[in-house]
N, C-alpha and C positions, 0 to 999 in steps of 0.2 A: 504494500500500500504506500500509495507515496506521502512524503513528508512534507509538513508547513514549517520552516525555520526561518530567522531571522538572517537579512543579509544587504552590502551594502549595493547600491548600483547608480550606473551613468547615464541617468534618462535621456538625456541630449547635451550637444555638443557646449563645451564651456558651462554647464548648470551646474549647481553646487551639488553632490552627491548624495543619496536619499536612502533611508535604513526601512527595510518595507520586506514585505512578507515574502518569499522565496520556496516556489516549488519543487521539493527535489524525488524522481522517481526511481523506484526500486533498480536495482544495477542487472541491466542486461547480459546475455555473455561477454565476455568479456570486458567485462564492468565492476566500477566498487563504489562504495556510498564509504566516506571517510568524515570524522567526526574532528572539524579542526581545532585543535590548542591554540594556535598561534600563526598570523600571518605578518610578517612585514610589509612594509608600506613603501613600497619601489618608484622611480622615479616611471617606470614602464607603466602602473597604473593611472597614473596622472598625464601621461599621453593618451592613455586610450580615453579618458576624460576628456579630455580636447580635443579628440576628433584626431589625434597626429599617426592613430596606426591605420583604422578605417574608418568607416562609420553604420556598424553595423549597430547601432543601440537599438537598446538599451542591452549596455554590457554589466556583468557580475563582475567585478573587481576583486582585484588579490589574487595573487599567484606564489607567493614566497611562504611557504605554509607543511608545519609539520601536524602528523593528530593520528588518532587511530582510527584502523578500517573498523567500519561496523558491518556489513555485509558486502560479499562478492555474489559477480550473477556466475552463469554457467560458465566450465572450460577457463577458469582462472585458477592456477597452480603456485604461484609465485609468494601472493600475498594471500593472509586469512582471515577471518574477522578478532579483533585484539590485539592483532602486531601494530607498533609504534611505525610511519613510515613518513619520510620527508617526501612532498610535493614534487614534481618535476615536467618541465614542457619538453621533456626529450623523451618521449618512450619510441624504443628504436624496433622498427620493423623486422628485422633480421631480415627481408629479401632484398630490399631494394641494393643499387648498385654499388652503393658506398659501405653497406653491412657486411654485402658479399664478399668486395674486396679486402673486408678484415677493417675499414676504419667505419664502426659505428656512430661515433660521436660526430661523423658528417651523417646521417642520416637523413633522406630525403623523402620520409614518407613516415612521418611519425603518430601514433597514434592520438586519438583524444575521445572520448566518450561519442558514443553514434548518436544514445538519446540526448536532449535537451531540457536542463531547469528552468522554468517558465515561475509569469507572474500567476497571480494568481485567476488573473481574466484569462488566462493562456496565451499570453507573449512571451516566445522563447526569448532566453536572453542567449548573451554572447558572452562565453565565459574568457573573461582574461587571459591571454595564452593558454588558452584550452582547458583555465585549473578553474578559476571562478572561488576565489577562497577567505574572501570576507564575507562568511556565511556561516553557519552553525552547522551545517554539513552539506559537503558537496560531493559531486558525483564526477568520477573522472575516468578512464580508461585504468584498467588495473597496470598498464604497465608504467602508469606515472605514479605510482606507489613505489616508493622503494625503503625495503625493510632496514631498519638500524637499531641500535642499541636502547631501548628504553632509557635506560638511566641517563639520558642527555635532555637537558632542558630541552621542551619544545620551543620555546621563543630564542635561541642561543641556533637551535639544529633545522628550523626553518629557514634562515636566513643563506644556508646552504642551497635551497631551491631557484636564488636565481645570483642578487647582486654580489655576495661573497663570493660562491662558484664560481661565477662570471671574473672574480678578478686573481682570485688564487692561480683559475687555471691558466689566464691569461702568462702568468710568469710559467707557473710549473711545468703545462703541456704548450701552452703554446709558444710562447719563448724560450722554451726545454733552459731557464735558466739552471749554471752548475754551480758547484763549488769553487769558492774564489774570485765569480763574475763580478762585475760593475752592475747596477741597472738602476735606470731612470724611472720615475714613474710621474707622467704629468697628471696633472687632476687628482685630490686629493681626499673625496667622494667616499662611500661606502661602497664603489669599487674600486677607485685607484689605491685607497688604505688596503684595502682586501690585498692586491697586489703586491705590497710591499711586504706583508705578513707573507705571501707565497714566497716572494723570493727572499725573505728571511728562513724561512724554513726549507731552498732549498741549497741554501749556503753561500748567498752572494755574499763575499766579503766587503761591500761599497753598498748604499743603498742612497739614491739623491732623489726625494720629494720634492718636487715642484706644482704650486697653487697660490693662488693668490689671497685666498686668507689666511691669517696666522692660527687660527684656532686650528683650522684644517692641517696645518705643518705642525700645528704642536701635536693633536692623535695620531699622526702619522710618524715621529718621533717616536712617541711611547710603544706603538704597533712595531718597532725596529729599525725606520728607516736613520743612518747613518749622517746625513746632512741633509739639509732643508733648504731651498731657494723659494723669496719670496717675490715670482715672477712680474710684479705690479711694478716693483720696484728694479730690478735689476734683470740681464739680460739670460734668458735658461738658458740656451745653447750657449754661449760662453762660459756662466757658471758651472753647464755640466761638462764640459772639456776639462775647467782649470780643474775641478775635483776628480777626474780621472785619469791625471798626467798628459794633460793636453789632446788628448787622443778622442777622446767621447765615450760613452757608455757601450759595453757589450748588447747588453738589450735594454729599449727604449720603449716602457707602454705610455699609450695614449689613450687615457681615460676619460677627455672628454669631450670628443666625438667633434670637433671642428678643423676648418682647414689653415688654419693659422696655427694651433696646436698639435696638428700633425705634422704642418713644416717644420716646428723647433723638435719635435721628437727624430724628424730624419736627419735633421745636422745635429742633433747630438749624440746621435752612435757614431761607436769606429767602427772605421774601414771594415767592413765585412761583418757590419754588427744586423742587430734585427731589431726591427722595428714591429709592434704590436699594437694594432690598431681593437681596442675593447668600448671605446666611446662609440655611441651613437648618433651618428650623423643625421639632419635631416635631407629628405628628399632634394631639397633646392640648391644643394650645397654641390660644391666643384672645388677641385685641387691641381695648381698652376706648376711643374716643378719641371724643371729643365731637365730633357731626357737624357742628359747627355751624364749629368749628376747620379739617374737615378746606375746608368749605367757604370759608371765611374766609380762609384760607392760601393759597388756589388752587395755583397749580403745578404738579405731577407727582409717583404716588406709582406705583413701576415695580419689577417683578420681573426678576430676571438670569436666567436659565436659559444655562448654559456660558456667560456672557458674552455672547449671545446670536450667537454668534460662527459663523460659514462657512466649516467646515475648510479648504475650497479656495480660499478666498478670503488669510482672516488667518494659517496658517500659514505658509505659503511669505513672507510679507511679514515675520512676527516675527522667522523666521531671520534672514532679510537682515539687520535689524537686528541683532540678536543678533551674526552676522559683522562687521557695519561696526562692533560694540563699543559702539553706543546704547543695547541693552536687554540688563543682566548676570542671565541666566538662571542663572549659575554660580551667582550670590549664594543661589538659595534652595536649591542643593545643600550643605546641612550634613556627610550622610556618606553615603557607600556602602558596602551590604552586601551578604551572601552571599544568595543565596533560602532558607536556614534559617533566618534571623536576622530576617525577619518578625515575631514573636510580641514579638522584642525590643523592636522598632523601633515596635510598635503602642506598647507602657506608656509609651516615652521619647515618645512624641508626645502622647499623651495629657496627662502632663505639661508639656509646652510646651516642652519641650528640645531640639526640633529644629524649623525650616521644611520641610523633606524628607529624609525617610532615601529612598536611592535605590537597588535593589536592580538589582546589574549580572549580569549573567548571560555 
């Protein structure tokens, strides 16, 4: 029988956010009905709010979300009802062309629930990268469940579902940074921080934060990073040469998705360095760069998508961590709030006054 819960949505494009009743139906084959603890509050939700991904409203917001399954429908093996699992918009197909050839984590045919949570007139809604998770239970494809360690806070282990993942993996897998690297990280965000914690833990011996507010350089300091430039004032591509022996950084991520921020991330790698593109760009946006440069610099110029990361693979491993007290997820829980207090929590982010509002349920 299907469910009446509490949840928040984006009735139309720019309107302030609306806490209103949410249908959710019993999970088909290959389906599960998930009972959320915890969602963070992504800058990706607040674009679908504007209208900046489509506009298919009214969408169900939140996607960064861990909780337990409450029921699965038919031919799901993976997850059960009572396992603890984090949210994920990557569940990978296993056929398509990028599965087959062994790298999942390009997956081009990823699952998402067939059925649809509707209002209560019967307006399907349009779940936020396919999770819909500012809601008291949502319904997802069982293979965006992915099983991990109970004993991890849910509001610490959700945050794995998109912008952390997003920026760990951006150093670990996609910048393969090693031991003893240099690496740059522009944008200072709860994914550029995220990024800095990866390539602290994957043993760059140098870490240069680059952002223009200081609060932003000071958590990014505490999170590992090695020296801070405060790009408003002083010039990053120079700063990050002179702190790497004039040469530029090994790998250079770019956290915040424009093209003035991605030219200083290209001149501040070395010579055969890689560059990491994790920000997200808008649509209207173009990049001017002298081919002669891009050729001349050789190296690697690399997009992140979620980190590029294999829910079943890096989640269950982050926890661990996370539990052995090597990787402090807590750090980028600023605050928890109520699931009305959305709207708030969008402005205070927008201004830069939080790394994650985390709405507990």
């Amino acid at each position: 029988m299907a469910q009446h819960v509490r949840g928040v949505i984006a009735r139309t494009k720019n309107a302030p956010v609306e806490l209103t009743t949410v249908v959710v139906p019993d999970p088909g084959p290959g389906e599960a009905v998930v009972k959320v603890q915890a969602c963070g509050v992504c800058h990706t939700d607040l674009h679908y709010r504007q209208g900046g991904i489509n506009d298919e409203f009214p969408f169900l917001l939140g996607h960064e979300a861990a909780g337990i399954v409450e029921a699965v429908g038919e031919n799901v093996t993976d997850v059960a009802p009572g396992d603890f699992v984090i949210l994920n918009w990557r569940a990978v197909c296993g056929q398509c062309r990028a599965c087959l050839r062994g790298r999942p984590w390009y997956c081009f045919n990823t699952h998402n629930a067939t059925q649809k949570m509707t209002l209560e007139d019967g307006t399907a809604l349009s779940p936020a990268l396919g999770i819909g998770a500012f809601v008291e239970k949502t319904l997802v494809a069982a293979g965006q469940c992915t099983k991990v360690d109970p004993a991890a806070s849910a509001a610490a282990a959700g945050l794995l579902g998109c912008g952390v993942m997003a920026g760990l993996g951006a150093a670990i897998n996609t910048g393969g940074v090693g031991r003893g690297d240099s690496v740059a990280v522009i944008g200072c965000g709860g994914v550029g921080n995220a990024a800095v914690v990866g390539a602290r833990l994957a043993g760059a011996a140098r870490i240069v934060a680059v952002d223009i507010d200081d609060r932003k350089l000071e958590t990014a300091k505490k999170l590992g990073a090695t020296h801070t430039v405060n790009s408003a004032s002083t010039d990053a591509v120079e700063a990050i040469r002179e702190l790497t022996g004039g040469f530029g950084a090994d790998v250079v991520i770019e956290a915040v998705g424009r093209p003035e921020t991605y030219q200083q991330a290209f001149y501040a790698r070395d010579l055969a360095g890689t560059v990491v593109l994790v920000g997200v760009p808008t649509p209207e946006m173009r990049l001017d760069l002298p081919l002669l440069d891009v050729f001349g610099r050789g190296g690697a110029l690399k997009s992140s998508w979620y980190g590029d990361c294999l829910p079943s693979r890096d989640f269950p491993m982050l926890i661990d961590l996370y539990l052995q007290g090597r990787l402090d997820l807590d750090a980028f829980v600023t605050e928890t709030i109520a699931l009305d207090e959305v709207e708030q929590a969008f402005e205070r982010m927008h201004a830069g006054d939080v790394l994650r509002s985390v709405v507990l349920l």
